[in-house]
Every structure is written in C-alpha cells, then in structure tokens.
C-alpha positions in Angstrom: 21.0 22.5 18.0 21.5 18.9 16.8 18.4 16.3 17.5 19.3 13.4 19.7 19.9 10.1 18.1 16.8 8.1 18.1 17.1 4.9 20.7 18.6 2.0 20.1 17.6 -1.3 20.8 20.1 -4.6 20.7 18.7 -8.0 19.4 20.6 -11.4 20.0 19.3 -14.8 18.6 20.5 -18.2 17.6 21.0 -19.2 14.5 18.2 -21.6 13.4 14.9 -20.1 11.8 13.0 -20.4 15.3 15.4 -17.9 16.9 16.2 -15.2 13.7 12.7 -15.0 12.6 10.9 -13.6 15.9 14.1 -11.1 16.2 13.6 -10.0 12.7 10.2 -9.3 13.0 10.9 -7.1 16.1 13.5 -5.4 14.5 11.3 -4.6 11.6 8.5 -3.2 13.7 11.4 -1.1 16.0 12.2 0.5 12.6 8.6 1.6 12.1 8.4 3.2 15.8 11.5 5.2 14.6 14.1 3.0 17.0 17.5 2.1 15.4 18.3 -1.7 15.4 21.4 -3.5 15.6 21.1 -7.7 15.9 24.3 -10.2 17.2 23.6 -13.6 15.2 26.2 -16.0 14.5 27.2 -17.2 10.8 24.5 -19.7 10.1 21.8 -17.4 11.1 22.9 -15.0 8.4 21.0 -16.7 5.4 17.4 -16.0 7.6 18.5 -12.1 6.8 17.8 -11.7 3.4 16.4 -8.4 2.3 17.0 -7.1 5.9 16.4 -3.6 5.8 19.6 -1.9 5.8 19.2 0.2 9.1 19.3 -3.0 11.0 22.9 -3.4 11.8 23.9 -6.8 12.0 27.1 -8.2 13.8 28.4 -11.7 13.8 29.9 -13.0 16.9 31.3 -16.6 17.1 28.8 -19.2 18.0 29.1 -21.1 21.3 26.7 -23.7 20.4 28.5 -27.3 20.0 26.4 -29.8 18.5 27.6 -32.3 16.6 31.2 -31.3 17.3 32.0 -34.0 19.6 34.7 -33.7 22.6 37.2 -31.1 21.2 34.0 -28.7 20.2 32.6 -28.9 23.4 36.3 -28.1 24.9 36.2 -24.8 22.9 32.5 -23.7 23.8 33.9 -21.3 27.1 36.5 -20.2 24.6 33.8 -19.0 21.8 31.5 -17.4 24.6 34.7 -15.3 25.8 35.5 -14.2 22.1 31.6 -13.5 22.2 31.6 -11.8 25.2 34.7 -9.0 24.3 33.3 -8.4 20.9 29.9 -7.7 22.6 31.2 -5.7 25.2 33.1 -3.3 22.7 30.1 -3.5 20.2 27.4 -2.2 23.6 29.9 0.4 24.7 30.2 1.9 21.7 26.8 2.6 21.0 24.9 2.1 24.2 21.2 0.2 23.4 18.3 1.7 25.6 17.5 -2.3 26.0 18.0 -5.8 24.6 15.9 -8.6 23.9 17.4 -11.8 23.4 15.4 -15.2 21.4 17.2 -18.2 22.7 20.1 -19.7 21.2 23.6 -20.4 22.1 24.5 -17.1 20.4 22.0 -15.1 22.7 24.6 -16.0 26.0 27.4 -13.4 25.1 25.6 -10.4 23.7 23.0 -10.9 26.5 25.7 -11.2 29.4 27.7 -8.3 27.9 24.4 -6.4 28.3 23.8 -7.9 32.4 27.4 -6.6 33.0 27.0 -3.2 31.4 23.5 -3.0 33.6 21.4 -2.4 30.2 17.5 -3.4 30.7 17.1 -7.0 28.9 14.3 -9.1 28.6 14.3 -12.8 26.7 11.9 -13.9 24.6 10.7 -17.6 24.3 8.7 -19.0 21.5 8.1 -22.3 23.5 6.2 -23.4 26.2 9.5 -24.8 27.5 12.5 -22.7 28.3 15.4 -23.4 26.0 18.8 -24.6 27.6 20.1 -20.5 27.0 16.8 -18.7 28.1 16.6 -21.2 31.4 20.1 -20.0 32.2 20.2 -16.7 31.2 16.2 -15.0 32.4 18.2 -15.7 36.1 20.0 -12.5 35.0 17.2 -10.7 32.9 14.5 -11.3 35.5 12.0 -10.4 32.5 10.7 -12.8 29.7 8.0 -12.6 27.2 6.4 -15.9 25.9 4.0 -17.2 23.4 2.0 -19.4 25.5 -0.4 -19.0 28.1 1.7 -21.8 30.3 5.3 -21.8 29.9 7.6 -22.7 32.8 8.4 -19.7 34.0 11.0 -19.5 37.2 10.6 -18.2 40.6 11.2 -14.6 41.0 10.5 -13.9 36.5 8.3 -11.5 35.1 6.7 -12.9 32.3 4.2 -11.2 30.1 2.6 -13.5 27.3 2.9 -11.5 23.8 3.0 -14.8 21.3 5.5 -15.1 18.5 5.8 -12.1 16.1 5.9 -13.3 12.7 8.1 -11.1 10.0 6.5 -8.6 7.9 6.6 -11.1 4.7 4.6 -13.0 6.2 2.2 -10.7 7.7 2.1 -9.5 4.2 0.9 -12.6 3.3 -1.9 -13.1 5.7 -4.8 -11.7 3.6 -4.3 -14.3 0.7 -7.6 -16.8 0.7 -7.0 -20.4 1.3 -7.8 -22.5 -2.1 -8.6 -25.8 -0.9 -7.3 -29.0 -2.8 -8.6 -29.4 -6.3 -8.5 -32.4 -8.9 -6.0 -30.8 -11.2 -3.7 -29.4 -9.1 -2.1 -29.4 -5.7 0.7 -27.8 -3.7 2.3 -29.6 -1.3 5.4 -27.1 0.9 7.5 -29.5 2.9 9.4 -27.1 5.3 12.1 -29.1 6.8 13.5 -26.8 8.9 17.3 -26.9 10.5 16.7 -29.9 11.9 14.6 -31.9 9.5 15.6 -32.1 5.9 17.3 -35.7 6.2 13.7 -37.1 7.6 11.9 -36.0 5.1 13.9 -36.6 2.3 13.8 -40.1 2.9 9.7 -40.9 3.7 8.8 -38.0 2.0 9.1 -39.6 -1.7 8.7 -43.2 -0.4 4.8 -42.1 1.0 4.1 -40.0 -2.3 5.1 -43.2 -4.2 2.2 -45.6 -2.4 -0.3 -42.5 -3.1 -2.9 -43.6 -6.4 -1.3 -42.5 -9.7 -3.4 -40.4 -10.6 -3.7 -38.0 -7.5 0.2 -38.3 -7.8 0.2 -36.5 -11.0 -1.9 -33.4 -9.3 1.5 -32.8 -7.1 3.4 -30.0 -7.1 6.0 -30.1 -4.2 8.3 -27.5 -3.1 10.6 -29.4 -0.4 13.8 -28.1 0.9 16.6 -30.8 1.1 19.9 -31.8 2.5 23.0 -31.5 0.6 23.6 -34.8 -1.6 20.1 -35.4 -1.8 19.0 -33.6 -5.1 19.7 -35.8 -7.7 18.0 -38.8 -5.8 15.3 -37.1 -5.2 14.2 -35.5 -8.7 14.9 -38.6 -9.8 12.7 -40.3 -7.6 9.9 -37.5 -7.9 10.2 -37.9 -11.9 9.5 -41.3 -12.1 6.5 -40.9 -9.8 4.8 -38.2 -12.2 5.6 -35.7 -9.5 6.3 -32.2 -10.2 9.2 -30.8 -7.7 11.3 -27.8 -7.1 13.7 -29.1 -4.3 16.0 -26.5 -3.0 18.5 -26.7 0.3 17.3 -23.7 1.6 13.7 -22.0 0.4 14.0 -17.9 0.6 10.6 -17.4 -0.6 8.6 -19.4 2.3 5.5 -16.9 2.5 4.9 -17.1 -1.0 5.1 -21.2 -0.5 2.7 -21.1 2.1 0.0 -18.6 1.1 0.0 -20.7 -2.4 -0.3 -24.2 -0.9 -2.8 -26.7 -0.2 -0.6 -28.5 2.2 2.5 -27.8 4.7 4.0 -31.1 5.7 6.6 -29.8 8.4 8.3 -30.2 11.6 6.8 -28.5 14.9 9.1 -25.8 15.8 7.0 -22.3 17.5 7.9 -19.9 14.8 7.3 -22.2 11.7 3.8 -23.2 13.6 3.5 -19.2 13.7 3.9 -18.5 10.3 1.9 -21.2 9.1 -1.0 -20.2 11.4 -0.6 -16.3 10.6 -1.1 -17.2 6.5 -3.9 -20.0 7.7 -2.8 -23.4 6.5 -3.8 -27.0 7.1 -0.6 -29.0 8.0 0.5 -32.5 8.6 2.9 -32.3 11.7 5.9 -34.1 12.4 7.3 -32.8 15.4 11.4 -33.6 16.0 11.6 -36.4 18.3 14.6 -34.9 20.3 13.6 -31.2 20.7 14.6 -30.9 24.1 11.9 -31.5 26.8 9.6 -32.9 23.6 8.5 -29.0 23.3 7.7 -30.2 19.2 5.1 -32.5 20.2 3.3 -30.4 22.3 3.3 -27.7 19.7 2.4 -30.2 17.3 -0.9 -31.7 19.7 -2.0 -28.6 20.6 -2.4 -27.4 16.7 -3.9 -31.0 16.1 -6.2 -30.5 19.2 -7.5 -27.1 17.9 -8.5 -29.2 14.4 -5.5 -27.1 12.5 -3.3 -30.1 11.8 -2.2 -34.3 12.1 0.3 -34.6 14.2 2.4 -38.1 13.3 5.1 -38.4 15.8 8.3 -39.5 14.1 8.2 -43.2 15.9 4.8 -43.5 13.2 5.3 -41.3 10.8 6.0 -44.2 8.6 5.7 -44.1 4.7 2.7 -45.9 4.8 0.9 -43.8 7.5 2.1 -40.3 6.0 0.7 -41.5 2.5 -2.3 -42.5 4.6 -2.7 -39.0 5.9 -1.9 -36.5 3.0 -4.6 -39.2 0.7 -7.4 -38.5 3.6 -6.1 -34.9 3.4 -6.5 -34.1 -0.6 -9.8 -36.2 -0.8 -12.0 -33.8 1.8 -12.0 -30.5 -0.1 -14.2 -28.9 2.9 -12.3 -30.4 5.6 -9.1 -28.8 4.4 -10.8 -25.4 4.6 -11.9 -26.4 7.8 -8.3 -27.2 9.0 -6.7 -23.9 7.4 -9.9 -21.8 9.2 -8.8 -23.2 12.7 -4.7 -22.8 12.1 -6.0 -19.0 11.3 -7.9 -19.1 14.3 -5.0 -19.7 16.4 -2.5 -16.8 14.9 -1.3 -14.0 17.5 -1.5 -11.1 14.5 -0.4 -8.3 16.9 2.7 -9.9 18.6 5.2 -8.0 17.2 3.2 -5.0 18.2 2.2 -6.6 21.8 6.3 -7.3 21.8 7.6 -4.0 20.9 4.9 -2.5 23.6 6.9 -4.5 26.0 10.3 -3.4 24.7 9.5 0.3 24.8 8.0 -0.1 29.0 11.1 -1.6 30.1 13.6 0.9 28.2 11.4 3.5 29.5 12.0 2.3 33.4 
C-alpha cells in the first residue's frame, strides 16, 4: 500500500526582499517538518530565490502591482489579478495545499483569493507594525494573521498571533559569527539599498565619505549595491577618495556582508531590520520617507530607541550629517559593540519555528 503524499503548503509573496525573504524562510523550515512547498512570486521576486532548494516549487504569476506605470498600468491592474487569479486557481486545484500563508504584496491578492474561493485555510503574515495596502484588504477574507510586533493594527473580528519575522536559513547560519568592532586598519562598511533605495544612496553615500578625514577614508572597504548607470560614477568617485568598493546592482551574498561588517548603512524595511538584528549589527538607519503610513521610521526609531542604531530620516540625512554619524560611529570602538549587542538583543531567533507552529494549527483545524 502506497504512503500518502506528505502535506502541502502554498506560499504567496511580493516581489521585493521584505516579502520573498520571510516566505523563503518558511518554506525552508516546512521542508525540515517533512511538508512539500510550492511559492507564487511574480518575476522580480525571482532573483531573492537563489539556491532555493529544489523541492520548493515555485510558480510565476503576473504581477498586479502598478507603480511607476502611470494611467495605462493602473488600467491593466484588474486585468493582471484575473490572469493571476485563473492560473492560481488551476495551480490549487491541481494539487490541493493543506493551507496558505501569504506576506504582503500585490502578487499575494490572486494566489490568496484563489485559495478564499477554493475554501483552503490561509493566514497572512505581516512584517510591519502597519498593514500593507494587500494584507489590509485581503486578512477581511483570511480572518487570521501573524505579525512581528507586539502592536500592529490589527482589524476587528482578526486573529492575530505575534510570531516576528523569520529570517532565512543563510542568515540563521550566520548568527553565531562574533561582532569585530571597528579597527584603525580596516573597516567594512555594507550599504544595503534595498528595492527602494539604491538611487539615495548612491548619490550621499560617496558625497559623505568624501568630507570623512583622509586617513579614516583609506580604512574603507564598502560593499554598496547600486542602481543601473551608476557604476562607473561611483568607482570613479570611490577611487579618487582612497576608498576601496565592490559595487554591485544586486548583492547575493548579504549574510556573508553582514556577519563581516563593522557597519550597515541601510534603509528600514522589517525583514532587512530582521536580518541585520539576527547576525547582531550596529546600523545607521535611513528609513524611506514614503513607505506607506511612515512604517520605515518607526522601524527605524524603535531600533534607535533600543540603542541598536541612528536613525537619520531622509529630510536630514544630508552628506554632511551622515559623514557626521558614520565619523562618531568608527571612532567609539566600545560603543559599536554596544550597538551590535542591543540589535542582537532585539532578534526573534525562533520565528520561523514560532511561524511554522502556527501554519501546522490551522492546517490541522
């Protein structure tokens, strides 16, 4: 007598960093509790998958998100979530999950309503103390969410169950590596720009290291991810400063970066602040000034509160005042170790566990 397929559990995120990471992590820790995994993620979320174990199986639907597209991209969205929605549908009924999570994303709205209408369990997941525009819209159908903080605005009528943000296994991996506070020879600066971020900080980025004394300069060693058309001006820029830089437009090997830095100089998004609290480094902060509701800046104050990071908001995160900060930052040895003991302070380390507990409660009701 054949065994029974083991469970299946669907996944559907956006396709920034924020969203994929959480769902990866949850997929990799379904594969240790014997689950099969397949994920939904649009196009652009597909370069957040590499070295994806290969039992996750991962489908692209079309994206319904339509930023930056003006009128005629916003005319298409109901269009894309329909063309979302039938691909779903088929995928579900084909191999029927025992639940679905989704993370928040314009992607997350077909697979998720597919799922409502086939009456699978679903629960969201929300890395911010402030709904996103899908998760707002869409836990009106789940009725279940699970957060990362202790406050978020849950609605009326919601189950919510705080687990925090699970961080993938790379960077769990990476969680045991000792902080080495900055040095006089030598300094490593990550500059994690994010989705949202790269043109910000490719422009005050070199212009505060150039007002930073020569000689601290030449202890640099950046690894900053950029926005296409950027490179050349920027190792040329860097080279004249005495600055030593790898610039790339997308950095694949972000917990290595982070468990070898001194610094992260970053936006505020949840899952970046997650990872970067999971490995246990000091940060200066500059949270994106239109995330909606301002979720970055409270992310940002409440790391800077718990003595973890600076937060410069991007009104005053001039050249002058970042050059300011990162000077302060490299001159106080003891404080950095301070800063990177607090940001460990403040990881979740079983959220992917406290997640997947979750998961497997509502699949078994």
């Amino acid at each position: 007598m054949s065994r029974p397929d083991p469970p299946l559990i669907a996944l559907a995120t956006g396709g920034t960093g924020g969203h994929v990471f959480p769902a990866r992590a949850l997929a990799e820790t379904m594969l240790d509790r014997n689950w099969r995994v397949v994920m939904f993620v649009d196009r652009r979320g597909l370069r957040y998958l590499d070295n994806m174990p290969d039992a996750v199986c991962v489908h692209t639907i079309p994206s319904a998100t339509h930023a930056g597209k003006g009128l005629g991209g916003l005319v298409t969205v109901p269009f894309r979530i329909l063309s979302g929605l039938f691909a779903a549908m088929v995928m579900l009924l084909r191999d029927r999950p025992a639940v679905q999570v989704g993370f928040g994303g314009y992607t997350t709205f077909p697979p998720v309503l597919a799922g409502w209408l086939l009456r699978i369990p679903s629960l969201l997941h929300e890395q911010n103390a402030q709904l996103g525009l899908a998760n707002r819209v869409l836990v009106r159908l789940t009725r279940r969410l699970a957060t990362a903080t202790e406050n978020p605005d849950v609605p009326q009528g919601v189950t919510a169950v705080r687990t925090g943000t699970p961080v993938r296994a790379a960077i769990r991996r990476c969680s045991d590596v000792a902080y080495t506070p900055p040095a006089p020879v030598r300094n490593r600066i990550l500059i994690m720009a994010g989705s949202q971020g790269a043109a910000f900080f490719d422009s005050v980025v070199p212009e505060a290291i150039a007002q930073i004394e020569s000689g601290l300069c030449r202890t640099l060693v950046l690894t900053q991810q950029f926005r296409a058309g950027a490179a050349d001006r920027l190792l040329r820029r860097y080279t004249s400063l005495g600055v030593t830089a790898d610039i790339q437009p997308f950095i694949h090997d972000i917990p290595e970066q982070l468990a070898a830095c001194q610094l992260v100089i970053a936006r505020a998004g949840a899952s970046s602040l997650a990872e970067i609290c999971a490995i246990g480094r000091p940060a200066i902060l500059v949270p994106l000034a239109q995330s909606a509701g301002h979720h970055q800046i409270a992310n940002a104050r409440s790391l800077e509160a718990a003595g973890a990071a600076i937060c410069l908001e991007e009104s005053e995160a001039s050249p002058e005042r970042l050059a300011g900060a990162m000077t302060s930052f490299l001159a106080d040895a003891d404080g950095a170790a301070r800063m990177a003991d607090a940001a460990r302070s403040l990881a979740v380390t079983d959220a992917a566990d406290a997640l997947a507990r979750t998961v497997i409660e509502i699949a078994g009701k």
